[in-house]
DSSP file (Angstrom, degrees, kcal/mol; ACC not computed):
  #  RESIDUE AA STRUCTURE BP1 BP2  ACC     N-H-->O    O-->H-N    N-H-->O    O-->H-N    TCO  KAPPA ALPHA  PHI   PSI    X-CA   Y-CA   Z-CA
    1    1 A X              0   0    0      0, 0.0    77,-0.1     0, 0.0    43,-0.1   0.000 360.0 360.0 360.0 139.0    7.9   15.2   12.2
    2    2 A X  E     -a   78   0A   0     75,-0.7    77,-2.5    41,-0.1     2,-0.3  -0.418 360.0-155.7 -84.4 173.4    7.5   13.1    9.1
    3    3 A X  E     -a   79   0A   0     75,-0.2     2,-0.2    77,-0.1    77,-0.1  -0.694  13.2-173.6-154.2  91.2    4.6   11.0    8.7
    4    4 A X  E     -a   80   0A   0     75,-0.7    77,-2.3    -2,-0.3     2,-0.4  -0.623  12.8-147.9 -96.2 153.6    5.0    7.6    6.1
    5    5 A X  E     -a   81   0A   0     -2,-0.2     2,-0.2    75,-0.2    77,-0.1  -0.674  19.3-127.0-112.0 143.1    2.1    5.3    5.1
    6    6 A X    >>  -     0   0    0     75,-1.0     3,-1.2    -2,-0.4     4,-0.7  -0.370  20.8-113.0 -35.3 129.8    3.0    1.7    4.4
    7    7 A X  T 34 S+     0   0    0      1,-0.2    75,-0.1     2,-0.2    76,-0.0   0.893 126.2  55.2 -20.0 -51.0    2.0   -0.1    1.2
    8    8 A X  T 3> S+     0   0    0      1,-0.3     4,-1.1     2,-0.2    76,-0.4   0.498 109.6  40.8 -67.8 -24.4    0.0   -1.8    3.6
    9    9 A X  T <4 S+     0   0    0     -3,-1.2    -1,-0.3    72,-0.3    -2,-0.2   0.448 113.9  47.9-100.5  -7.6   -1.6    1.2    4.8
   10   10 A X  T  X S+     0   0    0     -4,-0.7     4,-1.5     2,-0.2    -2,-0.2   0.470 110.9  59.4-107.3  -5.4   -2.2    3.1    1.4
   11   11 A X  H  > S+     0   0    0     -5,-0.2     4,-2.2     1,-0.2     3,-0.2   0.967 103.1  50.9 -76.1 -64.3   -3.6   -0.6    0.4
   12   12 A X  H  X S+     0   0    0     -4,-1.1     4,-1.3     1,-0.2    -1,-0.2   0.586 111.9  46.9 -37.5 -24.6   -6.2   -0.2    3.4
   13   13 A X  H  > S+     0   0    0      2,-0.2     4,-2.6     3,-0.2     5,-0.3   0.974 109.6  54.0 -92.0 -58.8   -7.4    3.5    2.1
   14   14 A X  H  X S+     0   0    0     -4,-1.5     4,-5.2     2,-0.3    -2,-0.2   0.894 109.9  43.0 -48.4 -79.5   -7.7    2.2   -1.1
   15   15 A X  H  X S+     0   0    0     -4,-2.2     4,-0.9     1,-0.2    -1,-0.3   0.984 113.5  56.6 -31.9 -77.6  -10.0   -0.6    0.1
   16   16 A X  H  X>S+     0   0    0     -4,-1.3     4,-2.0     1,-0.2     5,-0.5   0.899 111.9  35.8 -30.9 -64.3  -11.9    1.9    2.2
   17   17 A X  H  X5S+     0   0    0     -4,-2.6     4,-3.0     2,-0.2     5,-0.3   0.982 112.7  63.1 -81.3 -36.8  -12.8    4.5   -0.6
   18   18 A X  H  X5S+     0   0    0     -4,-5.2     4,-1.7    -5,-0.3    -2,-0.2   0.898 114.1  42.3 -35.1 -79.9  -13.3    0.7   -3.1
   19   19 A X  H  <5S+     0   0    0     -4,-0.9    -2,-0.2     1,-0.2    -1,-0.2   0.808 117.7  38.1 -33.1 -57.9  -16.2    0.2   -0.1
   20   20 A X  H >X5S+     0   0    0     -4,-2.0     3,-2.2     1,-0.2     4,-1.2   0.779 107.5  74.3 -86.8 -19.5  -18.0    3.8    0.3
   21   21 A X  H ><<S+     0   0    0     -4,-3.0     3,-1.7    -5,-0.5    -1,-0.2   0.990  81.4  64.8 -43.5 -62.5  -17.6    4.1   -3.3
   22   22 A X  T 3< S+     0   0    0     -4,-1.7    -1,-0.2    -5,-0.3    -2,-0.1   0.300 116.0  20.3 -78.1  36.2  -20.2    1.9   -3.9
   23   23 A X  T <4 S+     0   0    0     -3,-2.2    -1,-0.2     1,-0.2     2,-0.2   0.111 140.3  14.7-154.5  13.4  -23.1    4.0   -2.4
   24   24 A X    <X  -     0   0    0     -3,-1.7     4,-1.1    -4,-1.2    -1,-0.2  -0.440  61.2-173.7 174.2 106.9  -21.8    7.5   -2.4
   25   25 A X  H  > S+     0   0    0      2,-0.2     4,-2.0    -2,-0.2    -4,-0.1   0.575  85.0  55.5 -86.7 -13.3  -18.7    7.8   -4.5
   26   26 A X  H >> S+     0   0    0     -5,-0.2     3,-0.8     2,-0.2     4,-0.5   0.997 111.0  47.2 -88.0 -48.2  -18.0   11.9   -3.3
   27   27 A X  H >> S+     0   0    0      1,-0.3     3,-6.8     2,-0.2     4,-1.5   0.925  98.6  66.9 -75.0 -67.1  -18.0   10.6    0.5
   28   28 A X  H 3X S+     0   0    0     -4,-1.1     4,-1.2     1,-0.4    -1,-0.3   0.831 117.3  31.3 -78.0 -44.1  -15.5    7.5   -0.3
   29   29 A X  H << S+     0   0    0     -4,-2.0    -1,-0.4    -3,-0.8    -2,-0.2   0.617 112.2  56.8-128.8  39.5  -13.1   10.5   -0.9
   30   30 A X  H XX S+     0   0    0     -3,-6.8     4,-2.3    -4,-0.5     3,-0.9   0.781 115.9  46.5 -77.7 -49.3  -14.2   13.3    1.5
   31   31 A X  H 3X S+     0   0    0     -4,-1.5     4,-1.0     1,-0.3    -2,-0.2   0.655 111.7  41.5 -97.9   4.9  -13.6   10.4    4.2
   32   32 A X  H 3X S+     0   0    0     -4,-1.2     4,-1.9    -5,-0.3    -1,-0.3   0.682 112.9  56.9 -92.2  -3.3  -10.1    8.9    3.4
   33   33 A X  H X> S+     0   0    0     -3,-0.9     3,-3.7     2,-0.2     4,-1.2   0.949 105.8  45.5 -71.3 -74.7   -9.2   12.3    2.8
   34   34 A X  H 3X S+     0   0    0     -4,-2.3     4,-2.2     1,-0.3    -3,-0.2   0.753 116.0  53.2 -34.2 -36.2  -10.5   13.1    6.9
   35   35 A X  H 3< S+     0   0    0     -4,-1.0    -1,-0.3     1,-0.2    -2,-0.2   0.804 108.5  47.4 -83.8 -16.6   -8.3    9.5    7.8
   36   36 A X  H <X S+     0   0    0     -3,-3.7     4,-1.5    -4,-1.9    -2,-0.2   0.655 115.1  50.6 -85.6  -9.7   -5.0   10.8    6.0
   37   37 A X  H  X S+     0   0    0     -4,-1.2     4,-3.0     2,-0.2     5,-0.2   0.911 105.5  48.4 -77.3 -54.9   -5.5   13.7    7.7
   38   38 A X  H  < S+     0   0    0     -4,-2.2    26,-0.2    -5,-0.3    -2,-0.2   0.268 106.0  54.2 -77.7  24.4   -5.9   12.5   10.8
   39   39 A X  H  4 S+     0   0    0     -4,-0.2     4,-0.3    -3,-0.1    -2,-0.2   0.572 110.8  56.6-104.1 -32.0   -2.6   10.1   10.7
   40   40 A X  H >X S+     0   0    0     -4,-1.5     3,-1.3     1,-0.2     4,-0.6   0.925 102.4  53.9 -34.1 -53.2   -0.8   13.8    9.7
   41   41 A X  H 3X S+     0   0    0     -4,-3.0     4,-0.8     1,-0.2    -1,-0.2   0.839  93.9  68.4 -65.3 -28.7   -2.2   15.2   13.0
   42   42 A X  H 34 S+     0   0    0     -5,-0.2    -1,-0.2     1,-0.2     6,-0.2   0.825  83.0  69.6 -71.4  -2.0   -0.6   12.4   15.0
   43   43 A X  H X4 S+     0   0    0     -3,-1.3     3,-1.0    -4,-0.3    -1,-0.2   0.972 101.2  59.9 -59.5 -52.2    3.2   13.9   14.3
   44   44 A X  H 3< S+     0   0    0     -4,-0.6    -1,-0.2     1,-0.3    -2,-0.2   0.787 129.1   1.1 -30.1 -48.5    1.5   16.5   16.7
   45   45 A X  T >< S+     0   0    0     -4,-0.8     3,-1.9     1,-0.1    -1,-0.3  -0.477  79.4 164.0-140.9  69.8    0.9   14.5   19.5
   46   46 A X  T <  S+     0   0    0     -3,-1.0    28,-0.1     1,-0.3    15,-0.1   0.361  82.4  51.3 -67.8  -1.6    2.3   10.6   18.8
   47   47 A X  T 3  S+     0   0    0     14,-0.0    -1,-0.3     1,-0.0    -5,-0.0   0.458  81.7 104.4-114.0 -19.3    2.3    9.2   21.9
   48   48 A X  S <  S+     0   0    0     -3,-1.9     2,-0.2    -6,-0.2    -2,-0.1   0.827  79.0  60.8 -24.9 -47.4   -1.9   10.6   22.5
   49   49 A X  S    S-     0   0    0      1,-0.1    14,-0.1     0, 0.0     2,-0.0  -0.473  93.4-104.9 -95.7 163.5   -3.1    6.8   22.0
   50   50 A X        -     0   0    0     12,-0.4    12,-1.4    -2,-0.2     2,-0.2  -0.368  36.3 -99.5 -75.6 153.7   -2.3    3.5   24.0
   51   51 A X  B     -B   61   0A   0     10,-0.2     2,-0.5     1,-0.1    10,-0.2  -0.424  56.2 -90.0 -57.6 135.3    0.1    0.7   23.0
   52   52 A X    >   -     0   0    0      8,-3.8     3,-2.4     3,-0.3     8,-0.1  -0.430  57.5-110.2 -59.9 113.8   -2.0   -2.2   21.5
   53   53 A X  T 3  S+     0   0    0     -2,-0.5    -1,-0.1     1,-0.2    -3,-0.0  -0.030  96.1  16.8 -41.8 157.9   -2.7   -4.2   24.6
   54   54 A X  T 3  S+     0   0    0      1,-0.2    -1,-0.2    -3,-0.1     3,-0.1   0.050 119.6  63.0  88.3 -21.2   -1.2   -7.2   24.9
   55   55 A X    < > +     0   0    0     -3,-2.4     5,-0.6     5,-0.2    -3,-0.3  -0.542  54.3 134.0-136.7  49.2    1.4   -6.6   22.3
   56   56 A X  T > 5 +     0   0    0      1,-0.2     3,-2.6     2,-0.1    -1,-0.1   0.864  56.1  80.0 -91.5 -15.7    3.3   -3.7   23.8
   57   57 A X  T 3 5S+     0   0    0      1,-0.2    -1,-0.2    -3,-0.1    -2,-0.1   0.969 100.0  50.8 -52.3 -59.5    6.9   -5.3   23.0
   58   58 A X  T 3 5S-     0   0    0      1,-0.1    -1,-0.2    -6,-0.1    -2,-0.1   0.385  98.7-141.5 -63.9  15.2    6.0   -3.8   19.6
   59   59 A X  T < 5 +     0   0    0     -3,-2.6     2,-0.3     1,-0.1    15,-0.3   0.710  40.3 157.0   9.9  58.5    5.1   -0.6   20.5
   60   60 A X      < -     0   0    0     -5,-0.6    -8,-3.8    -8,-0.1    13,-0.2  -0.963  25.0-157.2 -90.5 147.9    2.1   -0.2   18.0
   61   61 A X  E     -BC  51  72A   0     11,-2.6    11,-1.3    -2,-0.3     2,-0.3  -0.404  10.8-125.9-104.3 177.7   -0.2    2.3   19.1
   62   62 A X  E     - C   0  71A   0    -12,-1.4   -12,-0.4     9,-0.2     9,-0.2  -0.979  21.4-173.3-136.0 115.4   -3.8    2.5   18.1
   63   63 A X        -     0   0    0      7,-2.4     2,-0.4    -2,-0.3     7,-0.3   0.058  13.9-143.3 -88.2-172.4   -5.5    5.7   16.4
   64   64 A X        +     0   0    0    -26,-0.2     5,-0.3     5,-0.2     3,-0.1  -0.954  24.4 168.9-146.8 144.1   -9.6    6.1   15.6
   65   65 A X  B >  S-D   68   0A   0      3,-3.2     3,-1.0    -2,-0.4     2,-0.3  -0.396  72.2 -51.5-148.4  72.2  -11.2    7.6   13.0
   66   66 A X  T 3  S-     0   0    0      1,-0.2    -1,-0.3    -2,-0.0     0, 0.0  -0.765 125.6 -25.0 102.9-134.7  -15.4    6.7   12.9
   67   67 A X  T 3  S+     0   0    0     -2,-0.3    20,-3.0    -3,-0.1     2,-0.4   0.153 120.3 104.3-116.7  27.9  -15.1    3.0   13.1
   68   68 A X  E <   -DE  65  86A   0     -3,-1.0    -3,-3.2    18,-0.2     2,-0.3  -0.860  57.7-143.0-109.2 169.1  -11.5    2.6   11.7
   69   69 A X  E     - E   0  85A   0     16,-1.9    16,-2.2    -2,-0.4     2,-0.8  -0.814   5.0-155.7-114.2 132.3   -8.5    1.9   13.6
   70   70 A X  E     - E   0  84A   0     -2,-0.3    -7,-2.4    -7,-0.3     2,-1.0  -0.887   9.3-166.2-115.7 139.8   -5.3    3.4   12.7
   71   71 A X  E     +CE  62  83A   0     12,-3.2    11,-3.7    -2,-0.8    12,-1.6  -0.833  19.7 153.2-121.8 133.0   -2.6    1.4   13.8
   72   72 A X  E     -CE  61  81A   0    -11,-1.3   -11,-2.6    -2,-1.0     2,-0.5  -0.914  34.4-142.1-144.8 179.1    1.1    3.1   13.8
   73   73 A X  E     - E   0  80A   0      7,-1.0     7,-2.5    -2,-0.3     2,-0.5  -0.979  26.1-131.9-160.9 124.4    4.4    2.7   15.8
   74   74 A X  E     - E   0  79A   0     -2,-0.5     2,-0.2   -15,-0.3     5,-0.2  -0.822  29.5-166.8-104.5 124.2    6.0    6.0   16.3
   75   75 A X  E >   - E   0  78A   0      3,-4.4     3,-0.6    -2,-0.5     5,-0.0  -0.608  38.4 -98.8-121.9 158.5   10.2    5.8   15.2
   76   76 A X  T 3  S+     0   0    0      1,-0.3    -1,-0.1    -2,-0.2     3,-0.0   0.958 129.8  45.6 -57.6 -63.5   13.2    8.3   15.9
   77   77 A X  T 3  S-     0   0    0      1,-0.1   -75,-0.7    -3,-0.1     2,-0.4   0.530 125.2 -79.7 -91.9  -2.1   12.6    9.5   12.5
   78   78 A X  E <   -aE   2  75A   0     -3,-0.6    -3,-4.4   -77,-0.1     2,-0.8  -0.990  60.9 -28.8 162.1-149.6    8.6    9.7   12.6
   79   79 A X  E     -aE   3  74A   0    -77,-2.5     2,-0.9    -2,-0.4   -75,-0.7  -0.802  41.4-159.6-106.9  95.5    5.4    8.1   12.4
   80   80 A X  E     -aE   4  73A   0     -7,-2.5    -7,-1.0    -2,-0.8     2,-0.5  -0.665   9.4-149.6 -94.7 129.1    4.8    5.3   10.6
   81   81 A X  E     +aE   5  72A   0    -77,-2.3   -75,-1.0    -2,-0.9   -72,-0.3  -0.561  19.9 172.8 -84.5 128.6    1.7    4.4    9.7
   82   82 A X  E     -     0   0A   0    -11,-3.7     2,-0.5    -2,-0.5   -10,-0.2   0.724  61.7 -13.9-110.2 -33.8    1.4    0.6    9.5
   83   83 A X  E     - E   0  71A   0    -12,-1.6   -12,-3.2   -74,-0.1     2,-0.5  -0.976  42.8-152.4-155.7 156.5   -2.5   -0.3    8.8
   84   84 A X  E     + E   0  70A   0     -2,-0.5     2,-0.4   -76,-0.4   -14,-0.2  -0.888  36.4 173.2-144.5 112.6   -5.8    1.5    8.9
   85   85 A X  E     - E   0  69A   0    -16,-2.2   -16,-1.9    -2,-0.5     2,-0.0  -0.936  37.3 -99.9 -99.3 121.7   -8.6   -1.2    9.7
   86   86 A X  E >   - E   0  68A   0     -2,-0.4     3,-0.8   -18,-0.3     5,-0.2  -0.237  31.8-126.2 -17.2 133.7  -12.2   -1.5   10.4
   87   87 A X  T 3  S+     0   0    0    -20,-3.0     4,-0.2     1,-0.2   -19,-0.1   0.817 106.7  64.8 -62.5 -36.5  -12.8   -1.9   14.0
   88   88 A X  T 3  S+     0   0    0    -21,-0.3    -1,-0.2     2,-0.1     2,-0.1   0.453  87.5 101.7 -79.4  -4.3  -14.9   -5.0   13.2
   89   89 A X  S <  S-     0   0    0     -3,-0.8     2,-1.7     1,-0.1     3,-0.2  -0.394  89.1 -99.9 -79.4 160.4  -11.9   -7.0   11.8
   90   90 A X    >   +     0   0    0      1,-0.2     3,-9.4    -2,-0.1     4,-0.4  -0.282  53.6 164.1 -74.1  54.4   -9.8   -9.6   12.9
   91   91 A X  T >>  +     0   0    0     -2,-1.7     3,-3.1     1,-0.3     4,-1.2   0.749  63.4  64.2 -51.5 -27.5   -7.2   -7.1   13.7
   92   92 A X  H 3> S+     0   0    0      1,-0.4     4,-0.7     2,-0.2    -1,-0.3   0.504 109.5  49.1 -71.4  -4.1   -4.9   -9.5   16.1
   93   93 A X  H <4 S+     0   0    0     -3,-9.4    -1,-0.4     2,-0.1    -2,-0.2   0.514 109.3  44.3-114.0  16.2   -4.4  -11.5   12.9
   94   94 A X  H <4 S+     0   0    0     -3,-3.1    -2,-0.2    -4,-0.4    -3,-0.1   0.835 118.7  40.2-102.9 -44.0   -3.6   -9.1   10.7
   95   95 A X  H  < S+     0   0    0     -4,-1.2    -3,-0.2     1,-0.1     3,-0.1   0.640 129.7  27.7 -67.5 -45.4   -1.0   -7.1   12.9
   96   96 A X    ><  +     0   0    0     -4,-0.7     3,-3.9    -5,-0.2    -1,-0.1   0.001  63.3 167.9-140.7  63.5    0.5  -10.2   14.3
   97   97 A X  T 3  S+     0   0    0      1,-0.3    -1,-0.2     2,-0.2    -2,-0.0   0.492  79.4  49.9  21.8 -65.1    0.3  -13.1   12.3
   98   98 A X  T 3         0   0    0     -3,-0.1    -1,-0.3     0, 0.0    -5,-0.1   0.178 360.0 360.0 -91.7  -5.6    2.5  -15.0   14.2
   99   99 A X    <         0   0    0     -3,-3.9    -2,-0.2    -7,-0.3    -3,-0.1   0.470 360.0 360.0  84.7 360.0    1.2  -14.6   17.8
């Protein structure tokens, strides 16, 4: 099963390693490496995590990795990965804007 990052989602890594960079620049890309690995491992099992409550008309699910959130919506043709977040964000505005 294929398994696509987003703009939006390769924006978020980016931002991630920008952050652990600046106190331990070999971690910032030991650990986005360990979160693109573990949005690969969900072609295995894509259905593993719950629909984001409240918002299940959009079937995105919600991954973990440490204290990010990976948020993806699994499609005939794979997995797309739509954002990868900090747990401590405002994710409900990020994901739906609109309400």
């Amino acid at each position: 099963m294929n398994v696509e990052l987003t703009a939006e989602a390769e924006a978020d890594l980016e931002a991630i390693a920008d952050y652990i960079a600046r106190d331990n620049p070999v971690r910032a890309l030991s650990f986005v490496r360990e979160i693109v690995e573990r949005c690969i491992g969900l072609a295995e099992k894509p259905e593993a995590f719950p629909v984001v409550p409240r918002h299940q008309h959009h079937g995105i699910r919600q991954g973990v990795h440490g204290r990010y959130l990976i948020f993806y919506r699994f499609e005939v043709d794979g997995i797309r990965i739509l954002h990868i977040l900090n747990g401590g964000m405002d994710v409900e505005a990020l994901l739906f804007p609109a309400g």
